[in-house]
C-alpha positions in Angstrom: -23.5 -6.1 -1.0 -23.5 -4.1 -4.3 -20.0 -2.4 -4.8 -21.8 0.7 -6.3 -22.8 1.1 -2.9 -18.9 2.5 -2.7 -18.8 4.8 -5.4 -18.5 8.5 -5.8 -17.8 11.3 -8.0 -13.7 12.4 -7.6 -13.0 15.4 -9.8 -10.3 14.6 -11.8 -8.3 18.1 -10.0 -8.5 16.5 -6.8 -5.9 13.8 -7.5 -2.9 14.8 -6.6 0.4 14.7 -9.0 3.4 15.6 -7.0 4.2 14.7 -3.1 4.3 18.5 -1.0 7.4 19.7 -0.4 7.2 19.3 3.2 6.1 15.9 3.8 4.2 16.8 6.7 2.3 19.8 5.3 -0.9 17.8 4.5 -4.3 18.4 5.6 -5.8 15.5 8.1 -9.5 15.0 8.0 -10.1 13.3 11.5 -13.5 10.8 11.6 -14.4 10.0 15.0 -15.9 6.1 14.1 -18.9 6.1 17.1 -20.4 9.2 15.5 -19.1 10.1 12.2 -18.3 13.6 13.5 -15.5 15.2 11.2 -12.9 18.1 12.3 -10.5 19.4 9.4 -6.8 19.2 10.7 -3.4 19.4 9.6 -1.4 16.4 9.4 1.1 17.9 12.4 -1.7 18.3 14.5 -1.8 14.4 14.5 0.2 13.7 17.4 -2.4 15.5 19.6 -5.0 12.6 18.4 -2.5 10.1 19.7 -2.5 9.5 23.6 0.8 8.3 25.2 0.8 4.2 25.2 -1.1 4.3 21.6 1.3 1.6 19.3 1.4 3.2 16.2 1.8 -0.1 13.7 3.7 1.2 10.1 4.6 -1.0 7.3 8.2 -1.2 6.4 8.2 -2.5 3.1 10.3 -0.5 0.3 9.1 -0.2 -2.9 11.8 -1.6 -5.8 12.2 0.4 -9.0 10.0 -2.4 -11.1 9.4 -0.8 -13.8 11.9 -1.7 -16.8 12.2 -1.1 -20.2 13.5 -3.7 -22.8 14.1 -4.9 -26.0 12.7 -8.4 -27.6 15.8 -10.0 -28.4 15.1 -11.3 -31.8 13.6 -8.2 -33.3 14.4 -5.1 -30.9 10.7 -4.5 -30.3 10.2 -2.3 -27.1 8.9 -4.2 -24.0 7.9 -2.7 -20.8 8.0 -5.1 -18.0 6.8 -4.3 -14.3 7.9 -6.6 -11.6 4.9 -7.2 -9.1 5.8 -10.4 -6.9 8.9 -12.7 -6.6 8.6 -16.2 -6.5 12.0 -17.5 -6.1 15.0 -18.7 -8.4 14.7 -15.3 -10.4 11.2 -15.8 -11.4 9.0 -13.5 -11.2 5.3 -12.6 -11.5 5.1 -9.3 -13.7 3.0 -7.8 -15.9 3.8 -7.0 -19.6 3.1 -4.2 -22.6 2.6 -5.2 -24.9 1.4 -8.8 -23.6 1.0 -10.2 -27.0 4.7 -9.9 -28.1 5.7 -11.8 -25.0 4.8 -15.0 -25.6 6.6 -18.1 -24.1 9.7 -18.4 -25.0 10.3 -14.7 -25.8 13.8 -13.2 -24.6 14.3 -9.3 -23.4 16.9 -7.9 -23.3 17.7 -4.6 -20.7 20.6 -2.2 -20.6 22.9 -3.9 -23.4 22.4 -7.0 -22.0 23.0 -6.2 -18.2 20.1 -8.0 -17.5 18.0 -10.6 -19.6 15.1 -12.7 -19.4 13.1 -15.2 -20.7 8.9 -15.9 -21.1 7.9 -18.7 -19.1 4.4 -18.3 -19.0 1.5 -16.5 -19.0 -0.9 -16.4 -15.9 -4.4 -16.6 -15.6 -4.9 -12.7 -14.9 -2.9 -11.9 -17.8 0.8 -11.4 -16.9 3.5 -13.4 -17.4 6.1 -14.7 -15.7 9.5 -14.5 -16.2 13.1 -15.7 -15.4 15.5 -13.3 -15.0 19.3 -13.5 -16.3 22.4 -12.2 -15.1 25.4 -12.1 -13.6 25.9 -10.3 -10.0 23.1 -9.1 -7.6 19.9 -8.9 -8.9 18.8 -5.7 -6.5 22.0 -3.9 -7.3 21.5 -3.8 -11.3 17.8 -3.7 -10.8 18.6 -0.3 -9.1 20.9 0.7 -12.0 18.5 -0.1 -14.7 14.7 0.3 -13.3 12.7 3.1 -12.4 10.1 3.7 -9.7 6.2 2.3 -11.1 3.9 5.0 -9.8 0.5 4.6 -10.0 -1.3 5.0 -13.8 -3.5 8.1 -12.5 0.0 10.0 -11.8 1.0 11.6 -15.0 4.2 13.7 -13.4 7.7 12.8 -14.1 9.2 12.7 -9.5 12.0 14.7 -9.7 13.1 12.7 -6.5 12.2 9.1 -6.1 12.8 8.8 -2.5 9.7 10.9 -2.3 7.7 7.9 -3.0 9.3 5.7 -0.4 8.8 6.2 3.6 11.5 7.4 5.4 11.2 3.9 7.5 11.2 2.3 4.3 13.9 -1.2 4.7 12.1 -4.2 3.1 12.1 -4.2 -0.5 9.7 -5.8 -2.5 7.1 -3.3 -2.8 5.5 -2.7 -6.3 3.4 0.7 -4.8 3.9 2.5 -2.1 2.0 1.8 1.6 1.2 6.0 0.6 -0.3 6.7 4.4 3.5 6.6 6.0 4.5 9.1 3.2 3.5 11.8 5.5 6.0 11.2 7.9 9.3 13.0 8.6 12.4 11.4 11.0 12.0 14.4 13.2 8.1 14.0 13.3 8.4 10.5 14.3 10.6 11.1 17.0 8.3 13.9 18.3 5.7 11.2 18.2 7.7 9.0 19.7 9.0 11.4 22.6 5.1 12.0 23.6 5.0 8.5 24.9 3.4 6.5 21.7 5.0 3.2 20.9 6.3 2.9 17.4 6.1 -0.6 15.8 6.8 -2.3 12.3 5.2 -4.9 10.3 6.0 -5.4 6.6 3.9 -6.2 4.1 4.8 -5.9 -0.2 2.0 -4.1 -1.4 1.3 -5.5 -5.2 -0.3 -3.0 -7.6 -3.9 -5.0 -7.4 -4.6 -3.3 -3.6 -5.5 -0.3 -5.6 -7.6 -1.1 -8.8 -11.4 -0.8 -8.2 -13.3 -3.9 -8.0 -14.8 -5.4 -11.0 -17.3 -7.6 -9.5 -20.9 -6.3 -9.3 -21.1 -8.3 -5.6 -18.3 -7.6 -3.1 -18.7 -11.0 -1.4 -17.8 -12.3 -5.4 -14.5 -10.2 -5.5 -11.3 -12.2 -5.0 -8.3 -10.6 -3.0 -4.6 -11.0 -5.3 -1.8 -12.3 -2.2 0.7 -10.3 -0.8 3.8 -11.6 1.3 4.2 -10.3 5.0 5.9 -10.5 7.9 5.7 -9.9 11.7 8.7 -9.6 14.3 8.3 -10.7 17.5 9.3 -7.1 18.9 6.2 -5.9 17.3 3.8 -9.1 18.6 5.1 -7.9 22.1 4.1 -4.3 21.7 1.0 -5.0 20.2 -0.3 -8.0 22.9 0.8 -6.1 25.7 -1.2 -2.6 24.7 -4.0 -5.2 23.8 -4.1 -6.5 27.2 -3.6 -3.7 28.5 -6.7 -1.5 27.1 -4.5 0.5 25.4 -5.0 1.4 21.3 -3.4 -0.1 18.4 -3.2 2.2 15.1 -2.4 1.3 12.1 -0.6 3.9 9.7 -2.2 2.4 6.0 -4.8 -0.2 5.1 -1.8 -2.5 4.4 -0.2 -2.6 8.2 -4.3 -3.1 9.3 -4.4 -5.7 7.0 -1.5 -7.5 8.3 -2.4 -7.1 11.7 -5.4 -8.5 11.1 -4.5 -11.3 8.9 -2.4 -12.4 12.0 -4.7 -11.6 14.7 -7.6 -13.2 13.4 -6.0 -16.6 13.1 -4.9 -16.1 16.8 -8.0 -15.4 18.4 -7.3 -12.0 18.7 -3.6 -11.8 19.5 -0.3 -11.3 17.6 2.5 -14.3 17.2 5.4 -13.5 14.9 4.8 -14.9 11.2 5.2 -14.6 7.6 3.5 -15.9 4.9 1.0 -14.7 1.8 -2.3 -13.0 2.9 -5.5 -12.3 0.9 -7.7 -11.1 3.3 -10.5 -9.0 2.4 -12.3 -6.3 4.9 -15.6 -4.9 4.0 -18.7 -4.0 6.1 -19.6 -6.5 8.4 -16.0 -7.9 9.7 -15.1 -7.6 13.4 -11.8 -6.1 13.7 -9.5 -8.5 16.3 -6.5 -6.0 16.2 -7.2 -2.7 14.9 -8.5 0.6 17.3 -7.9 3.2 14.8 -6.3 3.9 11.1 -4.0 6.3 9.5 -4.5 6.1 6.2 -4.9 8.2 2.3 -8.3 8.7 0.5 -8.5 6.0 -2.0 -10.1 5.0 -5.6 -13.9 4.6 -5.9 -15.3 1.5 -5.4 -11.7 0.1 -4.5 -11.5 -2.9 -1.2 -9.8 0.1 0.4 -12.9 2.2 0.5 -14.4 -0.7 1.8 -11.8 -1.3 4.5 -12.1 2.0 5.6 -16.0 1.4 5.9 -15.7 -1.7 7.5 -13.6 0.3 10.6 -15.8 3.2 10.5 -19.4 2.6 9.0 -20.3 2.9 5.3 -23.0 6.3 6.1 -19.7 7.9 7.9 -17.0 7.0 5.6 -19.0 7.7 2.3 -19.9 11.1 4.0 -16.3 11.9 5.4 -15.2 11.5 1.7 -18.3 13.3 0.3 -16.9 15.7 2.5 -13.4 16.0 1.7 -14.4 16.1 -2.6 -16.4 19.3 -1.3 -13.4 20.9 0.5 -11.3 19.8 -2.1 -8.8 17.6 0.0 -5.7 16.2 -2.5 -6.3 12.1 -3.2 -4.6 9.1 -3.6 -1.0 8.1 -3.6 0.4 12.1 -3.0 -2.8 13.4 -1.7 -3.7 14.3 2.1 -4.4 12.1 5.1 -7.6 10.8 7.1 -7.6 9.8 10.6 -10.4 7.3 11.9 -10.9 7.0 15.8 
């Protein structure tokens, strides 16, 4: 399948800089999956898409401030490091500008020596990973000294930084956002909630290659980075029993389907409670074990999210929907407005 087939012309106004003040203000393009019908919503009017006994599946995960700023020990060079997946004992997986002054070996040094670490190696895709230094708890001076890694086609300064977290967010170890749950409110939630849909939580620490467009010219050649998730068992029991039960499973973002799915697909088409590193990859053609419908954001060109989305819905639909939504000038990406597929 040739991943042109996913691409599309995004005016560059269209991509949204700053999160709306009201975080439930968006617009909500609803695609009805059977017939690619398309109604123009707001995102409030989304609780009268959801029918009481829907599980609406969100992903918990809390994105860390990962982005720090250094100095090269020996030389006071500036070094911009941006943490993107732990792996245990203070190393971590990151990626580095400028790569070529970190070389093995290298030391940086953050906030007068607060924090320190040392070059281990480079990896295959480029980055490098590092040992961190320090005395204390890691989280708590990472806090003090990092700052939040939005995406590279955000050029705004966020006033607020809790405006690119959910206000479910509990798990860190997020290097992006999972943007679909941004829309959400407390209040909205528990109006949700109060209507009779079941509210459930999987996490899953979204790493910053969920987003880049795929460079393969063949999607079947494009290889999936891993991302660490989890599943509790209260969710597994939501989720089975709806299942059983003919009732719908939603997912709010491509990475709560993704989980679900990872997870369901091993277990011929039910949940069990699990962790572990997933690099699944949806795209047309995959039978869905889990998933009945999708919240979720409009995404990069000729990204695996598009083709996630087309997967659910059908290529003709979803390349239409977002054809669509460029034409009524809908807000994209990490800040921008919300699409709900049914």
């Amino acid at each position: 399948m040739d991943v042109q087939q996913f691409d599309f012309d995004l005016p560059e106004h269209l991509i949204a800089q700053h999160p709306l003040e009201d975080r439930t203000s968006s617009r909500l393009l609803v695609l009805d999956k059977q017939t690619g019908a398309i109604a123009h919503r707001r995102f409030t009017d989304l609780i009268d898409h959801l029918q009481p006994g829907d599980v609406l599946v969100m992903n918990d995960s809390r994105v860390l401030p990962a982005r720090l700023i250094g100095e090269k020990a020996e030389t006071g060079a500036k070094i911009e490091i941006l943490l993107l997946k732990s792996l245990g004992d203070d190393r971590w997986e990151t990626l580095v500008k400028p790569g070529k002054r970190m070389k093995p070996g290298t030391e940086v040094v953050f906030g007068n020596g607060l924090l320190r670490c040392v070059c281990e190696e480079a990896t295959e895709t480029g980055g490098r990973i590092v040992r961190f230094l320090y005395e204390g708890i890691f989280y708590e001076i990472l806090d003090q000294l990092g700052s939040m890694p939005l995406p590279p086609y955000i050029h705004a300064q966020l006033e607020d930084s809790e405006r690119y977290q959910t206000v479910y967010a509990r798990e860190r170890g997020s290097a992006a956002a999972p943007t679909a749950g941004l829309h959400f409110t407390k209040p909205y939630l528990e109006q949700i909630a109060a209507k009779g849909v079941q509210l459930a939580y999987v996490t899953l620490h979204v790493g910053l290659g969920t987003f880049r467009p795929v460079s393969a010219d063949s999607v079947e050649e494009h290889v999936m980075h891993a991302e660490y998730y989890e599943i509790p068992e209260e969710t597994v029991e939501l989720v089975n029993k709806a299942k059983a039960e003919g009732r719908r499973v939603i997912a709010v973002g491509t990475t709560s389907c993704r989980t679900l799915e990872t997870v369901g697909r091993a277990n011929e088409g039910k949940l069990v409670a699990a962790s572990g590193w997933t690099d699944i990859f949806i795209y047309p053609g995959y039978t869905f074990s889990i998933l009945d419908g999708l919240l979720t954001n409009f995404h990069l060109p000729k990204s695996t999210l598009v083709m996630l989305v087309s997967a659910l819905a059908g290529k003709e639909h979803v390349m239409n929907a977002y054809k669509t939504a460029v034409r009524e000038e809908y807000r994209f990406f990490s800040f921008g407005d919300a699409m709900l597929i049914v």
